[in-house]
N, C-alpha and C positions, 0 to 999 in steps of 0.2 A: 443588467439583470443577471443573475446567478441561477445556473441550471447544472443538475448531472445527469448526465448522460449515456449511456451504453455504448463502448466505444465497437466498430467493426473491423472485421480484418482487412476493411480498404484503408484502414486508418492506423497500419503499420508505419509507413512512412512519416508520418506525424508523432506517434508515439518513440520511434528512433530518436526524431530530430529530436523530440522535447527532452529524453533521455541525455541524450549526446551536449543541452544544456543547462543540465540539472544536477546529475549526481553521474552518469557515465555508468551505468549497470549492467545492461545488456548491448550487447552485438543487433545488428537488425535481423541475424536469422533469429537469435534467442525472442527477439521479440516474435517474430513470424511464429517459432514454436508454441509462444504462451498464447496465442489465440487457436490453437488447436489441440491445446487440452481440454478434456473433458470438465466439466464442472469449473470452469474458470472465466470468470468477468473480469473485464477491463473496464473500468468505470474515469471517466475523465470530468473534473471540475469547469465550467464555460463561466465568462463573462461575457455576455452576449457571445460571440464565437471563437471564442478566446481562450484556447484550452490552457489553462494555470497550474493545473492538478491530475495527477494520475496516481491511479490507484487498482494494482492488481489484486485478486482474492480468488484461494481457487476451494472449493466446497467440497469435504471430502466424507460423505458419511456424515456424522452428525457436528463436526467440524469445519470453522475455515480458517484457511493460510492467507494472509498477506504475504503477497514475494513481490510486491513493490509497492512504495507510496512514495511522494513525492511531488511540491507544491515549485511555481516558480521562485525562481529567488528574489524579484521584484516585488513575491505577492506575500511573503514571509513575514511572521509577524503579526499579521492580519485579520487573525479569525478564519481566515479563507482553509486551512490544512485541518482546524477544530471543524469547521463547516464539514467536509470532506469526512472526519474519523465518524464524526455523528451520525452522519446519514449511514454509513456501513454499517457500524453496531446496530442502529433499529433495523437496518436490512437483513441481517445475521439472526437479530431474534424475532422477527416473523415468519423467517423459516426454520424456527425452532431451534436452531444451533444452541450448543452448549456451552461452544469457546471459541475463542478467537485468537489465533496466532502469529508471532512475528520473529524473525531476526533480525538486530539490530547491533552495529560493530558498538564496540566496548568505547569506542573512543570519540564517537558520536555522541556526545552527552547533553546537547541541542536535543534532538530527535528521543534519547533514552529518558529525559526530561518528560517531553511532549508526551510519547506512550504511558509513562505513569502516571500524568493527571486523567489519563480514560481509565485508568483503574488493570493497566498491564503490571505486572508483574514475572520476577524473572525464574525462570525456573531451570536453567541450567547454563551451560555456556559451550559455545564450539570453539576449540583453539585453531588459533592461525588461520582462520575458515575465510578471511577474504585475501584478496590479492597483496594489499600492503602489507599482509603475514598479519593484519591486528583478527583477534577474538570477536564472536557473535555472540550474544546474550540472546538464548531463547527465551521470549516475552509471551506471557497468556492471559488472556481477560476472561473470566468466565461470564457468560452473558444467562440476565435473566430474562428465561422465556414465558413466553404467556400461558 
């Protein structure tokens, strides 16, 4: 069964580990951090208890950020990461948002992919902005609200 979930701040530890085998983003304090910013959800993908998918979003004004997504790599593929982007976007426009935001590296072109079939779009670029020294592509969806 496939469930999403609001993830808690006891549920650092898990979101580390799943990070630590997924894509490697954050340190476990950066994670400890993003559960204590204001206006910020961590929403995790379940197969029965089985977290596959994470997904940060932090709400800022009539705006949200994704500053992280990211599905298991066994679960790729799948529908399961479309399952995931879906449910955000309708969440984003019943609270009226306007847009929805991302960076995504240049060289990621799996994921830069993935974002354009939800209708992201890139609207500028950050040089050298991750660790490998590659480029972010800032991505935006404008979302229609009711």
């Amino acid at each position: 069964m496939i469930s999403v979930k609001q993830l808690k701040k006891k549920d650092i530890d898990l979101c580390y580990e799943f990070d630590s085998n997924t894509i490697s983003l954050w340190s476990k304090k950066q994670w400890a951090d993003e559960f204590k910013k204001e206006g910020t959800k961590i929403i995790g993908l379940l197969i029965t208890n089985l977290v596959i998918g994470i997904c940060v979003v932090q709400v800022v004004l009539d705006e949200a950020q994704i500053n992280y997504f990211a599905v298991n790599q066994k679960f790729r593929k799948k529908g399961f990461g479309s399952f995931l982007m879906s449910h955000l976007i309708k969440k984003c426009e019943k609270l009226n948002l306007n847009k929805l935001l991302l960076e995504v590296s240049l060289s990621n072109v799996t994921a830069e992919s993935f974002y354009c079939r939800f209708g992201f779009f890139t609207v500028g670029i950050r040089k050298n902005y991750y660790k490998d020294g590659s480029h972010a592509l800032l991505k935006e969806k404008k979302l229609t609200t009711k």
